[in-house]
N, C-alpha and C positions, 0 to 999 in steps of 0.2 A: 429700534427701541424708542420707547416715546419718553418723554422728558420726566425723569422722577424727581426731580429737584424744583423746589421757587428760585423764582428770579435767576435764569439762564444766563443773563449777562454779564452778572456780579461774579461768578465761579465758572471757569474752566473743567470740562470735565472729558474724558479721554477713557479710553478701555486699553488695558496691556495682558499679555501672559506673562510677562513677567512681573513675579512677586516684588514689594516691597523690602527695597535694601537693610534697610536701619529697623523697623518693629513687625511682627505680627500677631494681634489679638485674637485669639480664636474665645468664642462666648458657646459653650453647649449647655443647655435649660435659660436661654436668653429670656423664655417669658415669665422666667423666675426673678429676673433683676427688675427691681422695682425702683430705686432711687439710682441719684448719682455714684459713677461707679471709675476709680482711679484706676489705671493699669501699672504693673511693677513698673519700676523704672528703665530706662534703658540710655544706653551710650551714643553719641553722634555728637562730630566736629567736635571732642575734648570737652562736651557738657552730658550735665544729664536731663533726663526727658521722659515725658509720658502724658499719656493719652486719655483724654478724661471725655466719660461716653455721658448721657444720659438718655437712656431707651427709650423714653416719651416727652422729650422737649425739654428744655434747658426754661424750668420755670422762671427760672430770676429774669429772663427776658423776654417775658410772656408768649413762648415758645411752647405750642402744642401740637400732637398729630406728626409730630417732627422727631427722626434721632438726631441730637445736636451731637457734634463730636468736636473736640479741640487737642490742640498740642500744647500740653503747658511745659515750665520750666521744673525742673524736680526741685534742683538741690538749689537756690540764689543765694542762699547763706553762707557758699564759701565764695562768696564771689566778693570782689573787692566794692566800695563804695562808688556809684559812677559807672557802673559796667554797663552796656548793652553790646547786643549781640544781633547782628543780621544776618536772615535766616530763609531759605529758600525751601519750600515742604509741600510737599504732596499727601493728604492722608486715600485711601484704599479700602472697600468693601468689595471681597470678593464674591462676583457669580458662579455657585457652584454648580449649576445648570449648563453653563459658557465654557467654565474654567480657565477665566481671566478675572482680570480685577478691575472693577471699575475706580477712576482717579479723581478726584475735587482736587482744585486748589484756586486758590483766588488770580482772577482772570486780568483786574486793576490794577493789581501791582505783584510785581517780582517775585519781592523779598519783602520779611516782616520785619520789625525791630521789635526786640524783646529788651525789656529792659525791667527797672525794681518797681514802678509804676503799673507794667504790660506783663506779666508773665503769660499770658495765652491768648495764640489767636487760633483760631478755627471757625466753622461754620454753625450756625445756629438751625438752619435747616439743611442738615448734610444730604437727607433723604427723607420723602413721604412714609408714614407709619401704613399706607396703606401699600406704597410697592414694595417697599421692603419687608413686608408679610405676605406678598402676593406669589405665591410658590413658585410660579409660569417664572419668576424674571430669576431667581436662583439666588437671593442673598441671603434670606435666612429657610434652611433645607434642615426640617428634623430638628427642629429648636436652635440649630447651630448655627453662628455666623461668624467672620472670621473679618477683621478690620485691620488696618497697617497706616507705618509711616516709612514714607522719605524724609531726612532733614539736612540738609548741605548749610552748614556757614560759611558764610558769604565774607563777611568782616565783623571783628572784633578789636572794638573799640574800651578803651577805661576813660575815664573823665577824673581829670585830680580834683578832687575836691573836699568838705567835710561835711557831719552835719553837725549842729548845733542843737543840741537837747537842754533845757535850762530847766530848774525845777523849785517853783517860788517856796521857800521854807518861810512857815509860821511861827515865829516864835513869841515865846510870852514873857512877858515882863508882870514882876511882879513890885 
């Protein structure tokens, strides 16, 4: 199979039959979805999580002709001040052609650190708009396309610390 991704050396990419552990997104009327689009939530390493797609590029980073896909943080808000979390992930688009899954994950480093700054890493050019409509390779069959995650944490770290919010009051004198 010929290279459907930019830039091959920045992402690892791998084919398995076996499904992803932790999520699976299946999309049926995909060329219905026009904007950004969240997936429910889901559990992995004692957090929550979920998969945030955009079917034609991730405009905020002038990302076109591309399905951007990422893994964000669901819920940070129960999470104590200081928290980060490292994080080892694979996201998954399967060939229903193959029936296996093809794998991304970043090739540079390991593990992500997520933290109240970073809630999402993934890839901005997960796959080309044109193989991934191109029937012959098998990932999107019948408007239907089916994506996933692996998420293993690695360590989890808290940082004691505070924040400092001040709030200059106007007052008047008369």
């Amino acid at each position: 199979m010929g290279s459907v991704f930019f830039n091959p050396l920045a992402n690892a990419r791998s084919t398995s039959h076996v499904p992803p552990s932790h999520y699976i997104l299946k999309i049926e009327s995909f060329s219905l979805l026009t904007g950004k689009y969240e997936s429910g939530e889901f559990e992995a390493g004692g957090y929550k999580w979920k998969l945030v797609l955009y079917p034609s590029g991730n405009k905020g980073k002038n990302v076109k002709d591309n399905i951007s896909l990422y893994l964000s943080m669901a819920d940070e808000t129960s999470l104590n001040f200081g928290w980060e979390v490292n994080v080892v992930y694979r996201l998954f688009l399967f060939d229903q052609n193959r029936d296996k899954y093809l794998i991304l994950q970043d090739a540079m480093r390991k593990e992500r650190r997520f933290h109240g700054l970073k809630l999402e890493w993934g890839f901005d050019q997960f796959i080309r708009l044109k193989d991934f409509k191109d029937r012959s390779k098998g990932f999107l069959v019948e408007d239907t396309c089916v994506f996933g995650a692996d998420v293993f944490v690695k360590e989890r770290n808290t940082i004691k610390g505070e924040c400092l919010s001040m709030i200059q009051n106007k007052s008047s004198s008369k």
